[in-house]
N, C-alpha and C positions, 0 to 999 in steps of 0.2 A: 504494500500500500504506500502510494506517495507520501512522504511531508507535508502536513499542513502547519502553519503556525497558530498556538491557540491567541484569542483576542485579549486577554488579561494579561498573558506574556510580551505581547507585541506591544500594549498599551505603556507596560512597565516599563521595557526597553528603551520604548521611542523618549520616555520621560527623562529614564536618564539621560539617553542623550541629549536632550535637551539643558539638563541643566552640567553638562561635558559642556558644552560647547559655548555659557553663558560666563561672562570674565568676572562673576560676583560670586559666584557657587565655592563650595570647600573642594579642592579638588582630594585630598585626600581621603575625603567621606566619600566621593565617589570612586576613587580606586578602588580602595576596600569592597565598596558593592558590586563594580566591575569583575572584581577577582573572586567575587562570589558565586553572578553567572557566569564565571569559565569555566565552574565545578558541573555545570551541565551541560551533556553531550552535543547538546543541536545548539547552542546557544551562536556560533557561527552562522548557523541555518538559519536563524531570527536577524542575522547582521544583514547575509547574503538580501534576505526575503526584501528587509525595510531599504536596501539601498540600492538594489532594483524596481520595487515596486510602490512605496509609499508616495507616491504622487502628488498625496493635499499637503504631505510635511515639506519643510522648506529644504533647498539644495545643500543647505549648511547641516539638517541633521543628516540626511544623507550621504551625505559626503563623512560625515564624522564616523558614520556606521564603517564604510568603508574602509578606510583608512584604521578602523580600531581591528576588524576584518584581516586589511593587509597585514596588521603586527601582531594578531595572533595567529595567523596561518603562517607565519615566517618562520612559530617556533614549535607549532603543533602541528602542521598539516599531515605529516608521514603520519601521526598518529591517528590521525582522525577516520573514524567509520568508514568504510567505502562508500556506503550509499550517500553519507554525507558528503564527502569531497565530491561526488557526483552530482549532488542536485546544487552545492555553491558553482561548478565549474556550472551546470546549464542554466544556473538565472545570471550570472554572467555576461556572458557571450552575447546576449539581445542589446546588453548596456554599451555595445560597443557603438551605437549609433545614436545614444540618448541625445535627446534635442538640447541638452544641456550642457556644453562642455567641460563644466567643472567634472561631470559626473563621469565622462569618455576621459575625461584626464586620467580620472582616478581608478577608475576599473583595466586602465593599461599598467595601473602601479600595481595590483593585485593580481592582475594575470602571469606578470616576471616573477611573482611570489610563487607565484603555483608553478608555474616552470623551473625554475630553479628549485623548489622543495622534489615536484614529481616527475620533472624530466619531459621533453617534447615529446618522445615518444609517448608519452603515457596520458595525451590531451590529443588524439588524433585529430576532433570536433574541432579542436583550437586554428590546426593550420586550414582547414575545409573554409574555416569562417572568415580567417581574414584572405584568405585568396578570394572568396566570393566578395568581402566588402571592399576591396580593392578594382574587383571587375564592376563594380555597380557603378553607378554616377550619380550616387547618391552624396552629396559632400558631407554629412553628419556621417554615415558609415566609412567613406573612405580616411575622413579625418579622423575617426577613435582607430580603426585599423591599422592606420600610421605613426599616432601616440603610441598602441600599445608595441607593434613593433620596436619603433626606434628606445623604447624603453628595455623590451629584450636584448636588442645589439646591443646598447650602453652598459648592460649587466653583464648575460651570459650571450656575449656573440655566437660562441663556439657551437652551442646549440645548435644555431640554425646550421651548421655547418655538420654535423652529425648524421650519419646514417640512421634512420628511419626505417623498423621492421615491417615488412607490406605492403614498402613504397617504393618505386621504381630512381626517384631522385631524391634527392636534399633536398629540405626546404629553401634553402638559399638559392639552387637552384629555378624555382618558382616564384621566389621574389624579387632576384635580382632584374631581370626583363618588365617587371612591372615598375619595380620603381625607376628605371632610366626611363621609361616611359612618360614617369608621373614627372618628369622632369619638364616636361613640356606642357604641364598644366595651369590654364589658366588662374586657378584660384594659388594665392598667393602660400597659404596653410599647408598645402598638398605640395608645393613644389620644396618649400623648407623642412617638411616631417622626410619625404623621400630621401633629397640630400642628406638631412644628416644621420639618417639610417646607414645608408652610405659609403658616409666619412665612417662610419663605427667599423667596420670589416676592412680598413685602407691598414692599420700596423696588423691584423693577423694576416691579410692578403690569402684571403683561401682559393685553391685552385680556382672557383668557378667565377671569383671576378677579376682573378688574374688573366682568365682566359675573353674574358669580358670589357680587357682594358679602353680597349680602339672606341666600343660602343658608350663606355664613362667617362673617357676623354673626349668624345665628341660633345657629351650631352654638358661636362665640365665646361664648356667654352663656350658653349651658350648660354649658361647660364652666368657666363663672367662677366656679364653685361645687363644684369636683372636689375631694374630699375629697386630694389627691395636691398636695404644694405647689408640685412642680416640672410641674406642669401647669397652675398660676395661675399661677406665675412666664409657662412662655408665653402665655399670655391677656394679663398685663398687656406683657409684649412686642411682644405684636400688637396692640395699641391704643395702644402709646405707638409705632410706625412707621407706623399709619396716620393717626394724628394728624398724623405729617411731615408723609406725603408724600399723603394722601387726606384733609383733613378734613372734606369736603364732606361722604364717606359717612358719618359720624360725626353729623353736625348733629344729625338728627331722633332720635339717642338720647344726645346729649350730655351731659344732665343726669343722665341714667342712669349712664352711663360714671363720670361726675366722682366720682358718687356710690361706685361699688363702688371707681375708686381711692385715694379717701381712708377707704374700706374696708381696701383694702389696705397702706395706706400702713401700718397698725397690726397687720397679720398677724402673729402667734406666730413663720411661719421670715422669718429677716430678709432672705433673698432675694428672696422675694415684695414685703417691703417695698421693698428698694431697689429694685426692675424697676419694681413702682408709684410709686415717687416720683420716677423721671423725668420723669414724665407732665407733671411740673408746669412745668419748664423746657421742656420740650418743646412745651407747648401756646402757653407763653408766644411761644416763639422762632417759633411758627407764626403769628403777629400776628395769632391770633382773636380772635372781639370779647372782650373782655376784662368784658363786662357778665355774662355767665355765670356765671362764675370769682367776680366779685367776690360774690357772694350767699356762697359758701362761705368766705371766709378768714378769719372768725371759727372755724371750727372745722376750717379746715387750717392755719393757723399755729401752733396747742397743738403738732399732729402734729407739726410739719416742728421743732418746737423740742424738744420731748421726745425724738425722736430724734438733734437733734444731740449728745445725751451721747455719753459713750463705751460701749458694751456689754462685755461682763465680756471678753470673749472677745478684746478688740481689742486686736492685737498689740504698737498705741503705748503701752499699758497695760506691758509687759515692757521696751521699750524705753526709757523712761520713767527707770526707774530706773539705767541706765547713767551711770556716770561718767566722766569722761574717763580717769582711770586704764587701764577696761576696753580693750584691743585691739579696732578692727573688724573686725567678721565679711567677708567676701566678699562674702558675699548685700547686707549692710550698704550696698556702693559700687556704686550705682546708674548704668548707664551714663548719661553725658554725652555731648551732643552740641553741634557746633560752630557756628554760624551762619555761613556764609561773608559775606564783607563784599560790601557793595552800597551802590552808589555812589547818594544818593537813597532810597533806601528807607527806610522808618522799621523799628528791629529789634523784633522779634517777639516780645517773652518774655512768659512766663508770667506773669500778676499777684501767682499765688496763693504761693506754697503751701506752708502752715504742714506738712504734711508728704504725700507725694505715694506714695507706697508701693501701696497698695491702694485702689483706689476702694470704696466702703463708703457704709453708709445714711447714717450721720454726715456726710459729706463733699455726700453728695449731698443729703443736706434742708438744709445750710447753701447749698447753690449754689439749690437752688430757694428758698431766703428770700432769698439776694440777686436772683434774676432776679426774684422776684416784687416786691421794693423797686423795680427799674429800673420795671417796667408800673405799679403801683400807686401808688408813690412814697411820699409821707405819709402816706396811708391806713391804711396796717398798720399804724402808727404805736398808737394807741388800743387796739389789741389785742393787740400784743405788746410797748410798753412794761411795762402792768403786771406780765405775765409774767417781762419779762427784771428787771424792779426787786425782783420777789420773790424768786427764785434767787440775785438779790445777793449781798441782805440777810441768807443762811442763814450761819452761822457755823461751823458743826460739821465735823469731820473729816469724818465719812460723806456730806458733801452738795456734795464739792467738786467733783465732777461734773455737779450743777446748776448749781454757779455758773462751771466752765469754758464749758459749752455757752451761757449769757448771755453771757460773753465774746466768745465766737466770734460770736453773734447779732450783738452790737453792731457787730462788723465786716464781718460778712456785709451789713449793711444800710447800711454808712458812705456809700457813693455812692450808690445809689439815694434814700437819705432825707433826704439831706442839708440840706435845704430846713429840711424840720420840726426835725431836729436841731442845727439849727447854734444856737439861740438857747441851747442845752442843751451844746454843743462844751466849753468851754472848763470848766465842771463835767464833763462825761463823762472827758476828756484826765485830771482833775486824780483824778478816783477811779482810773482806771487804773494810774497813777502807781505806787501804793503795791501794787499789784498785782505788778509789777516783782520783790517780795521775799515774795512770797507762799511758803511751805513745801512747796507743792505743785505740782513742776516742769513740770507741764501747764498749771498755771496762769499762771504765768510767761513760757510760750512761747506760749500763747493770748495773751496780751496784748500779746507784742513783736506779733505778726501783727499786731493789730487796730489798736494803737497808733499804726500801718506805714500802715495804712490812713487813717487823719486825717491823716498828713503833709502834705497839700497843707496843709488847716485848720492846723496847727502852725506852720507854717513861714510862711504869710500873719501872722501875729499877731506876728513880730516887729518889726514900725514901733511897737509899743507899749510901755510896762514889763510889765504885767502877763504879754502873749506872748511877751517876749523872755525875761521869765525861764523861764514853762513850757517854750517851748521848747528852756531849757537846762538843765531838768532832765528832759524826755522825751532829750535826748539823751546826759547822764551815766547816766542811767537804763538806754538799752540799750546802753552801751560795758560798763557793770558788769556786764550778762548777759553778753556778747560773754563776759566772764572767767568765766562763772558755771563750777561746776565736773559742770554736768548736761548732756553731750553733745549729747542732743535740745533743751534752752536754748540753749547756742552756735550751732546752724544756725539756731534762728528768730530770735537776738538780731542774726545777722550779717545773715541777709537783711532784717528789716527794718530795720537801720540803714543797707542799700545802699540800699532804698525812700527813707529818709529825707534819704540823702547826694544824689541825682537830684532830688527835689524843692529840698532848699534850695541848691545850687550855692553860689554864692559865700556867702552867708552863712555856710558854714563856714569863710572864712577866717581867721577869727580863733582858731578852735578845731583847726586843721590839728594844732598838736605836741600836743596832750593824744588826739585822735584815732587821730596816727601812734605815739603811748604804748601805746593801750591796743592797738591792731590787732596790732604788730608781738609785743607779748608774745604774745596771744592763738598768733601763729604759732609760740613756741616750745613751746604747751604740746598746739596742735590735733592730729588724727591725720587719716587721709589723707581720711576724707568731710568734714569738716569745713573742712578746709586749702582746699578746691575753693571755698567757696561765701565762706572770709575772702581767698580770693583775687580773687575776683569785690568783693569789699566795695573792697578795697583798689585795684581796675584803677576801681571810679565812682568814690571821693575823687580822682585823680589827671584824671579825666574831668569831676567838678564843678567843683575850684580851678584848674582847667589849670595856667598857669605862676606860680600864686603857688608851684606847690610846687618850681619850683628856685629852691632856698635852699640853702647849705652845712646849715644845723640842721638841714633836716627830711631832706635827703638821705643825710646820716649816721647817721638813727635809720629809711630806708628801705630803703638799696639793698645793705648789708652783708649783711643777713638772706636777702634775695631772692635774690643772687648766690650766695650759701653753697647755697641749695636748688636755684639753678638747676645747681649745678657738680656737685651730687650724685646727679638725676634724669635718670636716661640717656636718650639716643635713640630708645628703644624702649618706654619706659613711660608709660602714658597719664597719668600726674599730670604730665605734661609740656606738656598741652595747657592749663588755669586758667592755670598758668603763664605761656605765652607770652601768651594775652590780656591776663595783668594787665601785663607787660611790653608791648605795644602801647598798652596805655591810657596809662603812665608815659612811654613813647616818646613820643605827641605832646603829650603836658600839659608835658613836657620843652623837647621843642623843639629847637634845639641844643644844651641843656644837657646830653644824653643823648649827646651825644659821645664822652664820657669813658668809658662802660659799651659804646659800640656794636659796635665790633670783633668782640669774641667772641659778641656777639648775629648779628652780619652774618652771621660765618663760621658760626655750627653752624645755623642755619637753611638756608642752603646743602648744607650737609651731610647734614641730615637730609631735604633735599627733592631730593635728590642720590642718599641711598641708599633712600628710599623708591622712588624713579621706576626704578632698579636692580629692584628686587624685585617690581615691577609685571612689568617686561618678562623676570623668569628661567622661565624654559621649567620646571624644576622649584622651584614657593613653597617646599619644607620645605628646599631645600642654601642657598636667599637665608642672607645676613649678616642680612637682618631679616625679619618679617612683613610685607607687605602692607599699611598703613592710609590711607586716602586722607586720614584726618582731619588726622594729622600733616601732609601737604602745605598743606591747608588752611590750617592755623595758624600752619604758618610763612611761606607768602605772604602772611600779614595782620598780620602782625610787620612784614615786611619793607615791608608799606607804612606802616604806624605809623613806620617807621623815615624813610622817604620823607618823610611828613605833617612829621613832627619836624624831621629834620636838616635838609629842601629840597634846595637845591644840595651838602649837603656830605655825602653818601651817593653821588656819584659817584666819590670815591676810592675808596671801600668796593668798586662796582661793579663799577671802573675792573679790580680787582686779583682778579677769580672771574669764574665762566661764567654770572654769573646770565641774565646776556638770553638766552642760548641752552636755559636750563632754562624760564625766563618761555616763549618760545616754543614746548616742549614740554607745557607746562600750558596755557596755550592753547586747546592740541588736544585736549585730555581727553575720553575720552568720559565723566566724570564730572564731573557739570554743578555741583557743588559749588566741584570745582579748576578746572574751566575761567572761573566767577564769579569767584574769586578772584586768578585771576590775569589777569582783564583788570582789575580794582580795581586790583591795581599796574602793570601796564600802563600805566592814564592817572593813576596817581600818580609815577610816572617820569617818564611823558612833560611833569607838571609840573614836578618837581623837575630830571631832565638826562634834556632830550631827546636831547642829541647821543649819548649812550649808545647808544640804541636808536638810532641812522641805520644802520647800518653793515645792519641786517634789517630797516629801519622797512617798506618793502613786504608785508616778509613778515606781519609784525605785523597791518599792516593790513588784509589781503587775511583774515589769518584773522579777525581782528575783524569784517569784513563780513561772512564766511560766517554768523556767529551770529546776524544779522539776517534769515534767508533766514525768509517768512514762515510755514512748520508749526513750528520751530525756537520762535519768538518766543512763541506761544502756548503749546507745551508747557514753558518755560523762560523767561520774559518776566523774570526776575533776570539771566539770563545774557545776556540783549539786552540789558538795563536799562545793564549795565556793557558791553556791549562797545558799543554806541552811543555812552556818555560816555567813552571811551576815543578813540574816532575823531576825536571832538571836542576832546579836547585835543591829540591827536599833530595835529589840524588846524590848532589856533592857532600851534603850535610850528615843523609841517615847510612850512607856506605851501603851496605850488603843488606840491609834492611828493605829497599825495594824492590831487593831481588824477586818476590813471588809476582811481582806487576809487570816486568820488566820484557819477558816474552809479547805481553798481551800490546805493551805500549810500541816493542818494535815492529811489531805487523800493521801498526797504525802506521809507524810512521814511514815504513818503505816506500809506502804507494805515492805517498805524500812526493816522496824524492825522487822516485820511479816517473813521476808526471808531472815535475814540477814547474811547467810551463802553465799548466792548468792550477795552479792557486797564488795566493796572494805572496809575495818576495820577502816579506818578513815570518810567514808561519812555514816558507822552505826553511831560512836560516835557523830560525830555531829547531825547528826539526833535528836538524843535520848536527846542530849545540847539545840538543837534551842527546841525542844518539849516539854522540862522544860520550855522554856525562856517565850514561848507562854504561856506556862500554868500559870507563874510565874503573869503574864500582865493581863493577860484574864482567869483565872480560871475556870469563868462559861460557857465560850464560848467550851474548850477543856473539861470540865468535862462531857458532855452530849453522848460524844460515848466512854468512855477512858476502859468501860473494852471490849472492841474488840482490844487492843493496849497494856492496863498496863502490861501484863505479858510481852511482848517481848521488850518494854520498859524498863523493871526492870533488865532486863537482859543485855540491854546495858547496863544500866546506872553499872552496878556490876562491868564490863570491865573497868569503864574510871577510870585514877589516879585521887588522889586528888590534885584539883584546885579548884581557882575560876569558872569556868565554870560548873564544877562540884558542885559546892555550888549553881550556880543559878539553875542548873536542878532542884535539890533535893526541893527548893524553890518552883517550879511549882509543882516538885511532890507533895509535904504538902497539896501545895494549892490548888491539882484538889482535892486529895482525901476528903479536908475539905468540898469543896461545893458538892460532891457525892462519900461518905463516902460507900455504897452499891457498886459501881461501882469497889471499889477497891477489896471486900470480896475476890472473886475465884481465886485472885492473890495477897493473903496477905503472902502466903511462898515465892512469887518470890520480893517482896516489902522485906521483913526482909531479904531475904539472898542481898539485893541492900544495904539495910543499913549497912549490916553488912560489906558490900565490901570498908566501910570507913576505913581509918589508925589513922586520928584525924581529926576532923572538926574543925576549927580555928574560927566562927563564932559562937557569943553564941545563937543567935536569933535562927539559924538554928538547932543547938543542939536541945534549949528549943521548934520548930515546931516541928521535929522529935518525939521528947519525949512525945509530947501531941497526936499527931497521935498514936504510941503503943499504952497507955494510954487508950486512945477513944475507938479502938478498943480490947483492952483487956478487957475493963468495957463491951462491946456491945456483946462481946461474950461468949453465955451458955452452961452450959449440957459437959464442958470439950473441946471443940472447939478451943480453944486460945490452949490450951494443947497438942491438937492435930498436931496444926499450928507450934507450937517449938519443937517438934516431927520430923518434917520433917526435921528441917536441921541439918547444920553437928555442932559437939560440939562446935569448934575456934567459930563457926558464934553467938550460943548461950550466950558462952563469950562475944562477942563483943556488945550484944543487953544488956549485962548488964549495958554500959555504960550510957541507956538511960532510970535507975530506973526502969524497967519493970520485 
């Protein structure tokens, strides 16, 4: 028997929604009753019923039914009754042509639902209906049929690209000829649902519209001329992804293309402009020949500079005029995110960005003058100098808009051009200068950027008078914005003076207390977005001078202020996260001098990673003492290795006296691969500073440290191998013979690793090839038993790593596998002598005199011209370099 819905239920229902949907209602008196009918089976069926058929109700409850429909079938629908999911899919399907299009909007969001819960195949009715409301000409049916597709491409494309039991084609098959068709239709709805249906299948490129290109490219080019802008917007979309990821099919109309997008790059709506001015980075980053391109940049670079102004409309135009005075908005503090520490890795920050808010035509034609500086290099030179020298030279209020976007030019192009411009550097740096106090606080802040940008240039020029002194007035220059009293001044003066503070390192030692003068006032006047990025200024001084900065003077004018901030910023608020980085960075530039402050740093990172991991595991988040953040954990295990790095051995009392290693051991396990990187980062910064801490679980430790090496793990997470590998390897220098029962399981990890090491990341080969010394160094007989399935591509990292210590223990293991299976090493004794040879000076004599007796060994063992043979193979320098070891 069919479903009916009874009338006292449907009555109920519709009420609540009604008061769902009213901005005066409790909403949590109604969740509550919401989650009461979810306890009843058809209660779907009552959603389905009222948001296909309630007619006299208004579009807003129906819609609300809908949408509360789509979010409980997102998480129940596999569960749900068959007859059920069948009778929502059939009331459905009629909605796809409601004469109301809020209601076609919504019933394409709920049909992605059901496709992606139950699979296309498993809705045959589904493709039947929109092929049919696609051949009608009916515009309410072709229009919900195009909503709800282009809502499935956006989701799950693939689908449509899937094989179908019982059907001779893919659906995509069947759609694709209707929509290039629909391309030519008159209503404006239908020609923009088709396009960017589309555009959604252009980066997977499935055979059937790769084979379809000529007929997409045709219909693309008709429509590059659609009177509708958000219909050239898609055109230039779809040409700037199949530039990606198809250029080939582009070739034979290339010049075409280039042509209508530096057409567009100047379009009236500035969306069309910025869609098309991707193209230009785009094309670049796709390394086509670049002789094409070059014929136009006499008359694409006017573009790409003309629109770096600012447009009337641009919101840094309002922001602009804030003072510090003014209070941040909300919207204002942009979330931040935390990099988890990785041991080897080089960190990943952003170059840019003089402000990051909204991506925009501005932002985007100054990134294509810089990509295009990196291909072209000097060349643009000749044609956008004179450009950018005329904008200069305007003096007028009204024109300081031309003259900010030359600002921004000259820094957009600093690296790419640098060749041509360097003879010009130290005049460009010196007009800059005076720019610094310009009236016009865009201008000011464009120029800390660009300023930011010649750093390296700056900071090279001090072995001379003339660059020692520029570059000490490029640097009193941005401490004085740093104070400036223009909000959006102080983020760009602070981040390009971190720029500044990274490239010249020690050569700020002289200027550390007029530095730590202006920084720390800055802190009492900054407000909370601001505070974030002088905090980050103040963690690289303390990362540039390391330990010249423990001094009584300068710690006196540092750690007062910070401590005061840090006793005020509770446990739960994210200004707490700047914070503890800049303290990590002061941690190890410290050293032990950070002893003094470390106590209360030890204890509430404890604390907070204490009641974080609470809050993770409460069965109800909202009764937690806190919320939920994984970041917090984060930040405080990278503190607490800072602290490791700094104190060494004297973070063992700290230790000695809380449950850190038992919490260490539960972060570990994380299934959040942020907190499980970072705390194997302290893991093997412990197990430097006191191993004997962790003995008492070192198994455990280690055994999980292995598991992170298992090899699907490694690939989808190669940071979190990166450190648990160099973890093993130090808990291996430390506990000796004690990881012997792990140490099989870690070297079948790491073969492969070395075995294909074109295929992962250059810092988790190196370590690899370090912990596989370190094992072998410990346990020689346990790794010498498979090593030549391994020695050669081992040898071959190990030739890559600088000379360190780490490098001295590999080498160590290496001696000592090949001692105990001197055979094992033969078929790879040219790749072992061009490793040694890849030394500059071994500073250890023991290691020299192993080295040497290896050759030695195997020069004696080798007959008949063999060994001969073997230095034959390499190159002369390397043959030099083996002479250091008497052979």
């Amino acid at each position: 028997m069919a479903w009916r819905p009874q009338e006292e239920g449907l009555g109920e229902i519709c009420g609540l929604l009604e008061q769902h949907i009213s901005p005066t209602s409790d909403k949590s008196v109604i969740w509550k009753q919401l989650q009461h009918y979810k306890q009843f089976s058809d209660f779907n069926n009552y959603l389905a019923f009222i948001f296909a058929h309630a007619e006299g109700k208004s579009v807003e409850i129906r819609q609300a039914a809908g949408l509360l429909l789509k979010n409980n079938l997102r998480s129940s629908f596999r569960t749900l009754d068959p007859a059920h999911q069948q009778y929502i899919k059939s009331e459905l399907l009629p909605c796809l042509g409601a004469a109301d299009k809020h209601i076609r909007s919504t019933v394409g969001t709920i049909i992605t639902v059901i496709v992606q819960q139950g699979r296309i195949f498993g809705w045959p009715e589904l493709l039947q209906a929109l092929v049919h409301c696609l051949d009608s000409n009916d515009l309410n049916l072709m229009e919900g049929a195009l909503a709800a597709l282009l809502k499935i491409c956006e989701d799950i494309p693939q689908e449509l690209d899937s094989e179908i039991p019982g059907l001779t084609e893919r659906p995509i098959d069947a759609f694709l000829p209707r929509l290039f068709q629909l391309f030519k239709s008159p209503h404006v709805s239908i020609r923009k649902l088709s396009l960017g249906s589309i555009n959604q299948f252009i980066i997977l490129m499935p055979t059937a519209l790769f084979m379809s290109m000529d007929q997409c490219l045709q219909g693309l080019f008709v429509l590059a001329h659609d009177p509708i802008a958000e219909i050239r917007k898609l055109v230039c979309a779809a040409f700037v992804q199949l530039v990606e990821v198809q250029p080939a099919v582009l070739e034979p109309h290339m010049r075409n293309i280039i042509e209508y997008m530096l057409q567009a790059n100047q379009d009236a709506d500035d969306e069309v402009a910025l869609e098309s001015c991707e193209f230009w980075s785009t094309y670049c980053e796709a390394q086509l020949d670049p002789e094409l391109l070059r014929e136009f940049l006499p008359h694409l670079i006017p573009v790409l500079l003309s629109n770096m102004a600012y447009a009337e409309d641009d919101e840094s135009l309002a922001d602009a005029e804030e003072d510090e005075s003014i209070p941040d908005r909300d919207q204002d503090l942009k979330p931040r995110f935390h990099s988890s520490r990785s041991h080897g890795l080089d960190d990943m920050k952003d170059d840019d960005d003089e402000a990051v808010n909204i991506w925009n035509l501005r932002k985007c034609s100054a990134a294509g003058l810089d990509i295009l500086s990196d291909v072209f290099g000097d060349e643009i030179l000749p044609t956008l100098m004179p450009l950018v020298q005329a904008k200069l030279s305007t003096s007028d209020a009204r024109s300081w808009k031309e003259r900010e976007a030359a600002v921004l030019a000259l820094g957009a192009i600093a690296e790419g051009c640098v060749r041509g411009l360097f003879p010009h550097l130290a005049e460009i740096v010196a007009f800059l200068i005076p720019l610094l106090d310009d009236k016009f606080p865009l201008i000011r802040s464009i120029t800390c950027w660009t300023l930011s940008r010649f750093s390296k240039f700056i900071v090279q020029g001090v072995g001379h008078q003339k660059g020692y002194d520029q570059f000490n007035r490029v640097l009193m220059g941005l401490l004085q914005r740093v104070l400036d009293t223009n909000k959006r001044v102080q983020e760009a003066a602070c981040s390009a003076f971190a720029t500044l503070e990274e490239e010249a390192a020690e050569e700020l030692t002289p200027h550390v207390a007029i530095i730590l003068q202006h920084l720390l006032c800055a802190f009492g006047r900054y407000q909370k977005r601001n505070l974030r990025i002088l905090y980050d200024a103040i963690g690289t001084l303390a990362d540039a001078v390391g330990g010249e900065l423990n001094q009584s003077r300068y710690l006196d004018i540092l750690m007062p202020p910070l401590i005061a901030k840090w006793q005020l910023v509770s446990n739960s608020d994210k200004d707490l996260f700047p914070l503890l980085e800049c303290f990590t960075s002061i941690a190890q530039a410290l050293g032990t001098g950070f002893s003094q402050f470390a106590e209360p740093v030890f204890q509430r990172c404890i604390s907070i990673i204490q009641s974080q991991l609470l809050a993770k595991a409460s069965v109800d988040p909202l009764s937690a003492a806190v919320q939920y953040d994984k970041e917090f954990i984060v930040c405080s295990l990278d503190l607490l290795s800072g602290l490791a790095e700094g104190l060494g051995s004297g973070i063992e009392s700290l230790a000695a006296q809380s449950n850190l290693r038992d919490l260490l051991l539960q972060c570990c396990m994380d299934d959040a691969s942020d907190v499980c990187q970072s705390a194997l980062a302290l893991l093997g910064d412990l197990a430097r500073a006191c191993p004997v801490y962790l003995h008492p679980r070192l198994s455990e430790f280690l055994n999980v440290a292995a598991r992170r090496l298992n090899p699907p793990e490694v690939k989808e997470t190669f940071s979190v191998a990166n450190n648990a590998c160099w973890a093993i390897g130090e808990l291996a220098v430390k506990a000796h013979k004690e990881v012997s029962p792990i140490v099989m399981t870690v070297v079948s990890c790491l073969a492969p690793i070395l075995q294909q090491a074109e295929g992962f990341n250059k810092s988790l080969v190196e370590n690899s090839a370090i912990t596989l010394g370190r094992l072998a160094w410990v346990c020689p007989e346990i790794v010498a038993l498979h090593m030549e399935h391994f020695m050669q591509s081992w040898c071959t990292a190990l030739s890559t790593i600088r000379d360190d210590i780490e490098k001295e223990d590999a080498f160590r293991g290496l001696c000592a596998t090949v001692r105990a299976n001197p055979s094992g090493a033969l078929n790879s004794l040219v790749h072992m002598c061009k490793a040694i040879a890849s030394w500059h000076h071994i500073r250890s004599e023991d290691l020299h005199n192993d080295i040497c007796q290896v050759l030695k060994g195997f020069k004696q063992m080798l007959n008949n011209g063999a060994w001969e043979q073997c230095m034959s193979a390499l190159e002369p320098l390397e043959k030099e370099k083996l002479l250091n070891y008497l052979i």
